[in-house]
C-alpha positions, 0 to 999 in steps of 0.5 A: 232892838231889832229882833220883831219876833221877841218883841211881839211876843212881849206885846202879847204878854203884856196885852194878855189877861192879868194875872189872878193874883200878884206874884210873891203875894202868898208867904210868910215873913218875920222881921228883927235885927241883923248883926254881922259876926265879923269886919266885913270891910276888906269885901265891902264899904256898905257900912251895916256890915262893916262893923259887928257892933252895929245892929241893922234892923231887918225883914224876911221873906219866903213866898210862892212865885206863881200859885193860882186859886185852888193850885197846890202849893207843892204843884211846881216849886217856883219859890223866893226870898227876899232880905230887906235891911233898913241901913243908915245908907238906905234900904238894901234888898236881896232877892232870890229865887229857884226858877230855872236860870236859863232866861238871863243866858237867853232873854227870848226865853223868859216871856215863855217862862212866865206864859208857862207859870200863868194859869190858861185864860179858858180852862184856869189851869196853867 
């Protein structure tokens, strides 16, 4: 890493104030069985879905990415999933969310995104 402009900017996100509240803290999630409808084999040799008899226990998830106390939970869309399935193999975790992609394109971006979602130090508005 020889780009000094980016790395002083990640020192400075790190060093800065924690944040109030962890992000995707605030959800909802449900737990069961998943069971996939047909022979996945032909696209992947994980075995949970290579046979339609075989029932997976699995947990849900849907939260908020970056809320802070007393902030509308409408205000920005920042939401995630996730999937967690309890396989013979291990534990397979899916993750998702709707924040803009442009970070994996250009990583630089992608300490504004979270300064941008951080609530101010001064003022506890973002």
């Amino acid at each position: 890493m020889t780009d000094m402009g980016f790395l002083e900017e990640l020192a400075a996100l790190s060093s800065g104030r924690p944040p109030e509240r962890l992000w995707f803290v605030k959800g909802a999630g449900a737990g069961g069985v998943f069971r996939p409808y047909m022979d996945m084999s032909d696209y992947t040799s994980a075995a949970f879905l290579t046979d339609p008899e075989t029932e997976t226990p699995a947990w849900v998830r849907f939260s908020l990415c970056g809320g802070c106390r007393g902030a509308a939970d409408t205000r920005r869309d920042d939401r995630g999933f996730s999937v967690k399935f309890f396989t013979s193999q291990g534990e397979y975790d899916l993750m998702g969310t709707s924040l803009p992609v442009f970070f994996i394109a250009d990583p630089k971006k992608f300490p504004d995104l979270l300064t941008a979602i951080r609530p101010c130090a001064a003022t506890d508005l973002r």
